[in-house]
N, C-alpha and C positions, 0 to 999 in steps of 0.2 A: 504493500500500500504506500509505503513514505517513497518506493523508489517511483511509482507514479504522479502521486503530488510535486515530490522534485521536478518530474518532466513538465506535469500542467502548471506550478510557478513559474519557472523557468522560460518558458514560452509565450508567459501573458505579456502585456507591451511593457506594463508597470513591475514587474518581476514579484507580484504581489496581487492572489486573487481574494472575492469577496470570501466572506464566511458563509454567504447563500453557497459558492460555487464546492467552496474548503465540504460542508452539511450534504450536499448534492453528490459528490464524491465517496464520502466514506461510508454512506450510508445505503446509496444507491448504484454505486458503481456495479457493473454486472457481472463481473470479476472479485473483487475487490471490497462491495460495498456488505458490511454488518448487516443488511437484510438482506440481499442475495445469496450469502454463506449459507451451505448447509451447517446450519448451528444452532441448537435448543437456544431462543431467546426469551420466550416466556416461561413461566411457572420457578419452581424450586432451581433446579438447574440450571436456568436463564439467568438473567441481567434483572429482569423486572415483571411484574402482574400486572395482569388486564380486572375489570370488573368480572367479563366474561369466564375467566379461569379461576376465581375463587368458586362457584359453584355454578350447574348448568340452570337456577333458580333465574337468574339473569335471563338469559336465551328465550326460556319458556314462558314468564311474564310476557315477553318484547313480541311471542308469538300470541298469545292471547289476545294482546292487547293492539297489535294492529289486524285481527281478526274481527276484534270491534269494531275497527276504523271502518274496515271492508263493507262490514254490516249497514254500519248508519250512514256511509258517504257514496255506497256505490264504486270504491273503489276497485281496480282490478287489483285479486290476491298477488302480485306480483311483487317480488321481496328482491331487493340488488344492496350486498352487503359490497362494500367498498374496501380494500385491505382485511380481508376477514382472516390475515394470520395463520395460528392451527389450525383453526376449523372446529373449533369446541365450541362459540358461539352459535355456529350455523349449525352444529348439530342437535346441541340441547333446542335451540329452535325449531326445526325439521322434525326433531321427535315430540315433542309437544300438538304441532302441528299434524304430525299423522295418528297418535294415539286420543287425542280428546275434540280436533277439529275437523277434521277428516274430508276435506272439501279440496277441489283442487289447488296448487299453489305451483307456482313458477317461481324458484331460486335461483339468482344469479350470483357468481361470487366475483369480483374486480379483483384481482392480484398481480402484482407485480412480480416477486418473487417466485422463481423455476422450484426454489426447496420448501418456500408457504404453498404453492398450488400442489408439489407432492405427498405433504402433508395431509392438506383436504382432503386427496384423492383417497388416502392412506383409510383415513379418519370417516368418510361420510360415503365412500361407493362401494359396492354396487348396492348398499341398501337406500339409499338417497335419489332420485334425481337433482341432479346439478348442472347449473349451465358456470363453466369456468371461464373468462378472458382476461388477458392480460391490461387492457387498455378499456376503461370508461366510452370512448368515442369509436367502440365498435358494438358499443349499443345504441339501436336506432331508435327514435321516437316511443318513448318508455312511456310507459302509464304503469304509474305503483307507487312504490316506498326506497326511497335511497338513503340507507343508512350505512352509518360510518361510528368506529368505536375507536378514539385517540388515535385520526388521519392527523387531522389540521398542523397536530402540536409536533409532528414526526414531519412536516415538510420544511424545506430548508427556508433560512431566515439570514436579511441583511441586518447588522449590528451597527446603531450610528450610535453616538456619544456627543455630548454640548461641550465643549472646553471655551472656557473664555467667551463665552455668549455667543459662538459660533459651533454649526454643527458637523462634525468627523463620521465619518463611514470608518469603521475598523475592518482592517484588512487582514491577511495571513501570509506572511512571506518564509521564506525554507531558509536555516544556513547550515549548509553539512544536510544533518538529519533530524535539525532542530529547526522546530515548527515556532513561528513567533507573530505576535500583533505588532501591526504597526497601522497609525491611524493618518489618514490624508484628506483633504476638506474634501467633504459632499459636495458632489455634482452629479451625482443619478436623478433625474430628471422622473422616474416614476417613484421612488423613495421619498423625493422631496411634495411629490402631489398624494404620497400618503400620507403623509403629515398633517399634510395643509386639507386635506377632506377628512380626515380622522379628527382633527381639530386635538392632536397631544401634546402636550405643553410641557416641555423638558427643562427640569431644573439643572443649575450648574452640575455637570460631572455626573449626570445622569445617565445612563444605558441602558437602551430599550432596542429588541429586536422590532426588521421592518417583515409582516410576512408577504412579500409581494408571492410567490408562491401559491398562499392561499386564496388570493384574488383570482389566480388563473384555475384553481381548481373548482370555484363556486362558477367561474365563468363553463366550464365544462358539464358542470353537475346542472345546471340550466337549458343548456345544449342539447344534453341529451334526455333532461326530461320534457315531456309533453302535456303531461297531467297529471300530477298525485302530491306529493310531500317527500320533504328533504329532512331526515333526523340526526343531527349530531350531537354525540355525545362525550364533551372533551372539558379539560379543566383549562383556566383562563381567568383574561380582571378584565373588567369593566376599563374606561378610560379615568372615571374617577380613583378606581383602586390603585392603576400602576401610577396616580400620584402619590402613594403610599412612600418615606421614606426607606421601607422594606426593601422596595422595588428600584431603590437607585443604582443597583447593577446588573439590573435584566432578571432574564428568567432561564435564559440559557444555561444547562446544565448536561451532563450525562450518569448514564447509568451502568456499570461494571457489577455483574455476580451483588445486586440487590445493595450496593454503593452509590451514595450521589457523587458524583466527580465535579469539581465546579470547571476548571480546567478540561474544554471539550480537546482540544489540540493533544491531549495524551492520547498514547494507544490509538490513531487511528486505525477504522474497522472495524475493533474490538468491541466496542461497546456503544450502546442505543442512544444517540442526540435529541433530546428535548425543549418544547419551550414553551412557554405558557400563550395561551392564544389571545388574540384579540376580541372580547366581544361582540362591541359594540361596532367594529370595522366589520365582524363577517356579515352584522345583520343588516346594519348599512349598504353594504358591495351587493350584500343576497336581493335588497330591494330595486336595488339597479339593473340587477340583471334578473327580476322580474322573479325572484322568489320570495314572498313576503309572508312576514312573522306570525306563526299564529299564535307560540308561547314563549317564553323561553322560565325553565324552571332549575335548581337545583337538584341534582341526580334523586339524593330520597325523599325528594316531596313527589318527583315526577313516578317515584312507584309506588309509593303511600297512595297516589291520585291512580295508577293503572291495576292497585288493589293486591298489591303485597303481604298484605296485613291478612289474607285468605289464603296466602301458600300454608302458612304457618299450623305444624300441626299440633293440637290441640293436648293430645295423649302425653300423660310424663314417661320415659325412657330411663331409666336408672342407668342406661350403659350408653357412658358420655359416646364411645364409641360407634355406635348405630347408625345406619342411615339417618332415621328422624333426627336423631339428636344433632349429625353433622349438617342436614339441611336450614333447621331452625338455626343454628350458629351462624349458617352463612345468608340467611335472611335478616338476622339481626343485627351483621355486619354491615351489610346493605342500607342499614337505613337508622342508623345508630348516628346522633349528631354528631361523634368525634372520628365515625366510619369514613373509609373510602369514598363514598358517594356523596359525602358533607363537599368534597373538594371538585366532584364533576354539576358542570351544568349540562340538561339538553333543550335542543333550540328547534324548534318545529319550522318548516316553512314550506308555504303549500305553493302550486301553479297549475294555472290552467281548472283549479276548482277550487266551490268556495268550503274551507273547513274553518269551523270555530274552536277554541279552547273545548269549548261543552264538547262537540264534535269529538274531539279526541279524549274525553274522558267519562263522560256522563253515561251512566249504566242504563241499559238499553228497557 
């Protein structure tokens, strides 16, 4: 990996490429990049946990619960998971769906990775129908449901910084085999008109990732849908919160063997780059390109409200070890104020029909 980033420094005009390019690289390279590796990345053995991998309680709510949608809006049961990773999500879903709903459904999975699509295949065929693609924009004219579970925060991010009341784009230059910042005045001409539409207000010596990234992926998610709803489910602030002095050195971080790394430049390839997303930009961008808000909620109100509080079984188990007892644990995890879900929000957004909050919640 570092004898390739030497080649792509090296070759840039400034001998010094962005941290979107440096994230774009180590992450995604297809050789090279930490999700294309055959390499356990999620669970125990991994880097880091998903919602979906603490129990399949997740998956099967998320099937329930746009089976309602289905019901009251008329929508087509058509389900397109975006990055679906193992395939533990899309399974615990798929089985939910064929054991208690039992109506037809069209799955799609979006993956990028040759070792995540071998996975799924591993994990959900031949008892599954699945439709797999590599690429979002070889789905034509969709009508359904486009969900996505911690896309946004996994795609690559420019890093400016304020010095001196003027604003720096931090850059990534190589010497030998040592990876280093070095920062040069902004002049990226879509960085600076996300500022200025995002309306962020950056104190002295302040550091905040740019996701232009995620603007082109809402742009695609738009593209290709024609009529249903867009559900993400990812952690993020508001523009009020990344005024928070918390947030005066970003959010940029990675993750090593369930380690936060603040230092992403160690170990390329090795380990998962993260970042905290933009709220209030995605829902903004979303409305531009003609996806518009129907909620946006905190992860355990949003399953408190899709009826969590029903998985839960009732019976006491003396043997902490048991199914029931390990599924109530991880429903309680789910939606416990200090839990996992305290730190994700999900953000609804519908096109081409009209759904209300009630629409997606209100029992039928």
């Amino acid at each position: 990996m570092i004898t390739y980033l030497q080649r792509l420094i090296a070759n840039s005009p400034t001998k010094l490429i962005s941290y979107a390019d440096y994230i774009g690289a180590v992450l995604y390279h297809p050789e090279y990049g930490y999700y294309m590796k055959d390499k356990q990345k999620v669970g125990r053995q991994g880097d880091f946990i998903t919602t979906s991998n603490i129990s399949d309680v997740y998956g099967r709510l998320i099937a329930k619960w746009f089976s309602s949608v289905c019901e009251k809006t008329n929508l087509p049961p058509v389900f397109c998971e975006i990055g679906g990773g193992n395939g533990r999500f899309a399974k615990a879903f798929l089985q939910e769906w064929h054991e208690s709903i039992k109506t037809p459904l069209q799955y799609i999975l979006v993956e990028a990775s040759p070792y995540h699509r071998k996975l799924q295949r591993e994990l959900l065929m031949p008892g599954y129908s699945v439709v797999q693609v590599e690429r979002l924009d070889e789905i034509k004219e969709f009508e359904g449901a486009i969900f996505s579970n911690e896309l946004f925060d996994a795609l690559p991010v420019h890093v400016v910084e304020l010095v001196n009341g003027q604003l720096f784009e931090v850059m990534v230059g190589c010497d030998a085999e040592e990876l280093f910042e070095q920062k040069i005045r902004l002049k990226n001409p879509a960085i600076i008109s996300f500022i200025e539409e995002s309306k962020i207000e950056l104190k002295e010596m302040q550091r905040i990732e740019i996701p232009l990234a995620m603007v082109k992926m809402l742009q695609e998610i738009s593209k290709t849908l024609t009529k249903g709803m867009v559900v993400t489910a990812d952690y993020g602030y508001t523009n009020e919160e990344w005024k928070d002095p918390l947030r005066a050195k970003g959010s940029l971080r990675g993750y090593y063997q369930h380690k936060m790394m603040d230092n992403v430049l160690e170990s390329p390839g090795e380990m998962d780059i993260t970042t905290h997303i933009h709220f209030d930009y995605l829902i903004q961008k979303g409305e531009q390109v003609d996806l518009k808000l129907v909620t946006k909620l905190r992860q355990d109100e949003f399953l408190l409200k899709a009826g969590i509080l029903k998985e839960l079984e009732n019976h006491y188990d003396p043997n902490p070890f048991s199914a029931v007892s390990k599924r109530n644990r991880a429903i309680r995890s789910l939606i416990m104020p200090a839990g996992m879900s305290s730190y994700f929000h999900i953000i609804i957004q519908q096109k081409g029909i009209e759904i209300s909050e009630s629409d997606v919640f209100t029992e039928k």
